[in-house]
C-alpha positions as CSV (number, residue, x, y, z in Angstrom):
1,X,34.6,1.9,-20.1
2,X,34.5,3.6,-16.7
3,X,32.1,6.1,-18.0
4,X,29.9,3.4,-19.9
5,X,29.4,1.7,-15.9
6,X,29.4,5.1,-14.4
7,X,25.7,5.7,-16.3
8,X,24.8,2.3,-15.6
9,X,25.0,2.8,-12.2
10,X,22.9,6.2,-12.4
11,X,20.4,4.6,-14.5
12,X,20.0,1.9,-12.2
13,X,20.1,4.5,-9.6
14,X,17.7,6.8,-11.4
15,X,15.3,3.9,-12.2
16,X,15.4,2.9,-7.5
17,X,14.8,6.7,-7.0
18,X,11.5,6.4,-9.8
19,X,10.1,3.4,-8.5
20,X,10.5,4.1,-5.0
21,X,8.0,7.0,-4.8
22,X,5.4,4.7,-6.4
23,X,5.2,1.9,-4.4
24,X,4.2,4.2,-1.3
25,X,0.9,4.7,-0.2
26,X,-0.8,8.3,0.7
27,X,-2.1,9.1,3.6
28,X,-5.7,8.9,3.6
29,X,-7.9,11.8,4.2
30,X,-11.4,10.9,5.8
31,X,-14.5,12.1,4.0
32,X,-17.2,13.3,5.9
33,X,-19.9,11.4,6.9
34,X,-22.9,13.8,5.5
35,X,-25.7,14.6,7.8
36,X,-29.4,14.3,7.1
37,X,-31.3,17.1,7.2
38,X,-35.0,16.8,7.8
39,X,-37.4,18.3,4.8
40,X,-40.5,18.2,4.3
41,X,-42.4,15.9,2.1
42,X,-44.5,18.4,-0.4
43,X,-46.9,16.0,-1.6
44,X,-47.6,15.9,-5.6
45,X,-51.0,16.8,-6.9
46,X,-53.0,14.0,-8.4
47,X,-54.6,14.4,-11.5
48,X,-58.0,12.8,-11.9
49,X,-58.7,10.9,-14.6
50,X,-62.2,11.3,-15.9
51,X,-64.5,9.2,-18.2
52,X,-66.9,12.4,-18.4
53,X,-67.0,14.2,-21.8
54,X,-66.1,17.9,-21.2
55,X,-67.1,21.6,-23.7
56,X,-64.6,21.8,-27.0
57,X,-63.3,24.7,-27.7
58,X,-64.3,26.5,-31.2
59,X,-61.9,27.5,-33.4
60,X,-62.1,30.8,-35.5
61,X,-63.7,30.1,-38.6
62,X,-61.2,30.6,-40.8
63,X,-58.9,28.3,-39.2
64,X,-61.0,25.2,-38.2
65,X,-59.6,21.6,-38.7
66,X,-62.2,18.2,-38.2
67,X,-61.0,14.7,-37.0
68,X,-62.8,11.3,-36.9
69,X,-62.8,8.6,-34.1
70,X,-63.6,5.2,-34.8
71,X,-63.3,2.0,-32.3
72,X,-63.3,-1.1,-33.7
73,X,-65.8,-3.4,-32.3
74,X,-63.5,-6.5,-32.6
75,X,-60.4,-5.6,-31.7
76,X,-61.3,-2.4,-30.0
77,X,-58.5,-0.5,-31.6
78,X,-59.1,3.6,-31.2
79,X,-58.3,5.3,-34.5
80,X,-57.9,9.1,-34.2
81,X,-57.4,10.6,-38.0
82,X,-56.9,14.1,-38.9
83,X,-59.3,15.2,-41.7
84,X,-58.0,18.8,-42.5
85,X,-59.8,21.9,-43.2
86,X,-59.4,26.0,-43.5
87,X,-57.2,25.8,-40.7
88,X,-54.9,22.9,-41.8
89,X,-51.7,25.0,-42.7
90,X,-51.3,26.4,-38.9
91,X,-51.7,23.2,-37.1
92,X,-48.1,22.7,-35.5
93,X,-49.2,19.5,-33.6
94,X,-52.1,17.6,-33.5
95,X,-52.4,15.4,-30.2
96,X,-55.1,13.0,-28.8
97,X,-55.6,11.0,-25.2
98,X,-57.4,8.2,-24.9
99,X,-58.6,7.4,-20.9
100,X,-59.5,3.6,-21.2
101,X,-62.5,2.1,-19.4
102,X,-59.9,1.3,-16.4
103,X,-59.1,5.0,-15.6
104,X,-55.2,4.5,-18.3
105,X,-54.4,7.6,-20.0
106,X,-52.2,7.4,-23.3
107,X,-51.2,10.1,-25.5
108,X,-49.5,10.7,-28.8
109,X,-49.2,13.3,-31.1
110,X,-48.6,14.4,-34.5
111,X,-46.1,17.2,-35.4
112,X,-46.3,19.4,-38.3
113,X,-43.1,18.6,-40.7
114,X,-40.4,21.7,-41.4
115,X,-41.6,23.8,-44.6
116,X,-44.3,21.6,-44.8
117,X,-48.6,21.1,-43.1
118,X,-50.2,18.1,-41.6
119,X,-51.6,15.7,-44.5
120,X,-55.3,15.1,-44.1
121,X,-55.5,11.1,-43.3
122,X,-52.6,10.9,-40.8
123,X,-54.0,9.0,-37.9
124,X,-53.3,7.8,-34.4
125,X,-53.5,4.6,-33.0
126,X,-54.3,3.3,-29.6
127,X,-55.4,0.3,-28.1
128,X,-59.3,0.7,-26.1
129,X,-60.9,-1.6,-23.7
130,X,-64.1,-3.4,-24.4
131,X,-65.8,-0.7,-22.0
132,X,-66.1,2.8,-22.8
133,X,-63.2,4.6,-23.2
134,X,-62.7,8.6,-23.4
135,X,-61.1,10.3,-26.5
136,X,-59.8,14.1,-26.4
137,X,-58.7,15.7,-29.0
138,X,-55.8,18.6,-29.1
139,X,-54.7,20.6,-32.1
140,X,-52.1,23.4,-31.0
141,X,-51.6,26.6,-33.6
142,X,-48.8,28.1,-35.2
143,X,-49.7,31.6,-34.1
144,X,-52.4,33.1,-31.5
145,X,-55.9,33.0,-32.7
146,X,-59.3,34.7,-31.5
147,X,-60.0,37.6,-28.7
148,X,-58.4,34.7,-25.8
149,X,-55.1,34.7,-28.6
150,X,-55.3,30.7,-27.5
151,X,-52.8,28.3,-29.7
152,X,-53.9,25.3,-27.7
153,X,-57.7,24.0,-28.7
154,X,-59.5,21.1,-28.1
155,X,-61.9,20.2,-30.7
156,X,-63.2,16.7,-29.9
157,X,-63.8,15.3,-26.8
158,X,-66.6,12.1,-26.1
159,X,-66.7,8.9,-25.2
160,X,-66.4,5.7,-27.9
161,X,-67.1,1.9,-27.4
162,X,-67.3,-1.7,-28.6
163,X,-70.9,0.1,-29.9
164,X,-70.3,3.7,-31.2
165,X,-69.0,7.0,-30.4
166,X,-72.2,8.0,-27.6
């Protein structure tokens, strides 16, 4: 019986000696206050936005692709469709940027599938102004092609409205 109190006692003890080291705070160390140091501001280059048709880049024969660009005159909804051609197996991305009447860029872009080509109909959609509104169109190849070994090409660039592509 003297040995069952004897370990009460320790366990109680044990339990004081536990607890005790918890209920202590550390001391706290003071972090340091960080200092400013003085940069320079590099300002960031702006890119204008133009309404002005640029040149389109040709593609080698063998490998040329076509697109269409229609506005509706209603709605004034900017469809961009891919339309194929010798060229459409090594398209890996077809892309297109609208710059509405207002100066708003959007893009959006196709990718070519795994194992598989862009199909001829896939289209982009994007919402145009009642003004004019630029449309460029990018097509990037699988592999280097022509004496500049470009991948990147843009093949249709103009201006469409409420009234036609001008």
């Amino acid at each position: 019986m003297k040995s069952v109190a004897l370990m009460l006692v320790l366990a109680v003890m044990a339990v004081f000696v536990l607890s005790a080291g918890c209920t202590g705070s550390s001391p706290v160390t003071p972090t340091p206050t960080p200092t400013a140091t003085p940069t320079t501001a590099v300002p960031e280059p702006t890119q204008t936005v133009s309404l002005e048709p640029e040149p389109t880049d040709v593609l080698p024969a063998d490998y040329k692709v076509a697109t269409q660009v229609q506005e509706d005159p209603v709605y004034h909804t900017i469809t961009v469709t891919f339309s194929g051609g010798l060229g459409q197996e090594n398209v890996k991305e077809f892309s297109a940027t609208v710059i509405r009447s207002d100066g708003t860029p959007e893009s959006k872009a196709l990718t070519k599938p795994s194992g598989r080509s862009l199909a001829k109909g896939q289209s982009l959609e994007f919402n145009g102004t009642a003004g004019d509104d630029r449309v460029q169109v990018w097509v990037v190849m699988d592999r280097p092609l022509g004496k500049d070994a470009m991948t990147k090409f843009k093949i249709w660039d103009n201006i469409v409205g409420a009234k036609g592509t001008k």
